[in-house]
C-alpha positions as CSV (number, residue, x, y, z in Angstrom):
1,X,0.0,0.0,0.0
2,X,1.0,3.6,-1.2
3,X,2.0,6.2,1.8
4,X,-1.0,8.3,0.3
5,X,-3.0,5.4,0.3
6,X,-2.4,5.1,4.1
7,X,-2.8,8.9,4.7
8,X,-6.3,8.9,3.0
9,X,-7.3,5.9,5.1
10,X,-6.9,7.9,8.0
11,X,-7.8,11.2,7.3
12,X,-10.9,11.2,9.7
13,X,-8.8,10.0,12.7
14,X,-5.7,10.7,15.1
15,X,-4.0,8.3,17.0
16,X,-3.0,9.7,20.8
17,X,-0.5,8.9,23.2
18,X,-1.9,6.8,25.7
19,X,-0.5,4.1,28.8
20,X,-0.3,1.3,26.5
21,X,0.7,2.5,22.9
22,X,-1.1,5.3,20.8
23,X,-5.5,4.9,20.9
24,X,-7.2,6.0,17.5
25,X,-9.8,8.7,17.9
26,X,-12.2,9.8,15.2
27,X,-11.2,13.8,14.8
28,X,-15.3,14.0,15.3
29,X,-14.8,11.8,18.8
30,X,-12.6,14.6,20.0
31,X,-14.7,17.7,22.5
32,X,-11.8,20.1,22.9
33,X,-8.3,20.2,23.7
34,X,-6.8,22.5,26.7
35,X,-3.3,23.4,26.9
36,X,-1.6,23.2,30.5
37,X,2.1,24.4,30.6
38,X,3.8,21.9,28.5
39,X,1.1,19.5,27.9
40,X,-2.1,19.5,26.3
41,X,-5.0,17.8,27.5
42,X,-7.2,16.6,24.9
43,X,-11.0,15.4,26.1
44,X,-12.8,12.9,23.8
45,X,-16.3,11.1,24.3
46,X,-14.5,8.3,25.5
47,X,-11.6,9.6,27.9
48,X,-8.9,11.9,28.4
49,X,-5.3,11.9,26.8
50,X,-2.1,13.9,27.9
51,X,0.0,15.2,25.2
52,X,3.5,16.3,25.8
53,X,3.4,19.1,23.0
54,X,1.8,23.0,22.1
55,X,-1.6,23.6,21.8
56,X,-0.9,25.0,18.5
57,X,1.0,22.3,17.2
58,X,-2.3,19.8,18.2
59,X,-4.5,22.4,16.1
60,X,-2.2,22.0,13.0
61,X,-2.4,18.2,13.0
62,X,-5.9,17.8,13.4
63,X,-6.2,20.3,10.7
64,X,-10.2,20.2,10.5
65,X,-11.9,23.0,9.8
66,X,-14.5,22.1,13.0
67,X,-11.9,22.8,15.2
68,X,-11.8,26.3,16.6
69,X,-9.1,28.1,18.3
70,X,-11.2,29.7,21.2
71,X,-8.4,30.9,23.1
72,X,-4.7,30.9,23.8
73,X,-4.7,27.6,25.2
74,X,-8.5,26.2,24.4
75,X,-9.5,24.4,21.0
76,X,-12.9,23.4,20.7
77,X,-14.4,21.2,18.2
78,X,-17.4,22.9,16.6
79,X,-19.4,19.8,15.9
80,X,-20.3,19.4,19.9
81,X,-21.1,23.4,20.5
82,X,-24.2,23.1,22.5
83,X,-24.1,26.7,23.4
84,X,-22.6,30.2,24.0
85,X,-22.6,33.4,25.4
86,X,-20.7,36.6,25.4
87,X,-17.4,35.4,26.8
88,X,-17.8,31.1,26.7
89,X,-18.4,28.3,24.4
90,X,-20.3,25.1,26.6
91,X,-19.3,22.1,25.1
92,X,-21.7,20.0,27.2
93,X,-21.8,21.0,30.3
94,X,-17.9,21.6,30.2
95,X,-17.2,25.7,30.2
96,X,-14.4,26.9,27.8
97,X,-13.5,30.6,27.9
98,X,-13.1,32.3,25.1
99,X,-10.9,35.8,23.6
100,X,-13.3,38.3,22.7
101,X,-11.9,38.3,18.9
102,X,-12.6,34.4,18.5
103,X,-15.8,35.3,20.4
104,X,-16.7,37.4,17.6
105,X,-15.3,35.6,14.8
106,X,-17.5,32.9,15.7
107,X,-20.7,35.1,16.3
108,X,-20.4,36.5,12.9
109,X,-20.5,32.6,11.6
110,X,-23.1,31.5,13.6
111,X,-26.5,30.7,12.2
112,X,-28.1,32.9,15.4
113,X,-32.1,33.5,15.0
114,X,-31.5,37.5,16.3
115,X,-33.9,39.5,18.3
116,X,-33.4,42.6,16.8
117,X,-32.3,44.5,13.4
118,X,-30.2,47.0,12.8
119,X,-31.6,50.5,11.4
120,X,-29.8,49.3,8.1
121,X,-32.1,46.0,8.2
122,X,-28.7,43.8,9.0
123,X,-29.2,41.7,11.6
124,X,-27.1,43.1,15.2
125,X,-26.3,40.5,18.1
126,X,-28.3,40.9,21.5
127,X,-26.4,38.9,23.5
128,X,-26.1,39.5,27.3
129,X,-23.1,38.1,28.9
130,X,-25.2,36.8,32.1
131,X,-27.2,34.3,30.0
132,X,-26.7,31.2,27.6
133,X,-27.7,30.6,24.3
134,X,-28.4,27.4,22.8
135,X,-27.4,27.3,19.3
């Protein structure tokens, strides 16, 4: 089998460092990833797994384009948003903080139902940073 053969075979998945050997995980199996000094902690449906690298080095291999940098040191996969508000993305009931520029990056992309329009008829977010919404 062709090295590109084997690359496309796998293109859906990662395999990650675990006790005994490296565990494939389905890129859509993966929640978010949370960087902690020099490791990075990624959380999956089915566990957690330590990684002895940078956050940003995580995001480029996974290269996906449902994976969103939420912060400094928090990746989140879009696929499992259940909800947001002005400063945090809940991925279940787990609470990721956000910057406010990836904050508004993804509030531009979101599919929101808004509550009010702007005088020019565009549509203006009316989020309040005290409540959640469910997207």
């Amino acid at each position: 089998m062709k090295s590109s053969s084997l690359e496309s075979l796998f293109q859906d998945s990662v395999f990650l460092p675990g006790k005994h050997g490296h565990t494939k995980v389905a890129k859509a199996d993966i929640l978010y990833a949370v960087a902690n000094g020099a490791y990075v902690q990624v959380v999956t449906k089915t566990g957690n797994f330590s990684v002895s690298t940078h956050l940003a080095l995580v995001a480029q291999q996974l290269d996906d384009p449902f994976f969103f940098r939420a912060s400094r040191s928090h990746l989140v996969n879009l696929l499992h948003l259940s909800s947001v508000n002005k400063t945090k993305l809940y991925i279940g009931t787990a609470e990721i903080p956000a910057s406010q520029a990836a904050m508004n990056q993804l509030l531009e992309a979101l599919p929101i139902i808004r509550t009010k329009l702007a005088k020019n008829g565009s549509s203006e977010s009316d989020l309040v940073s005290s409540e959640k919404y469910d997207t």
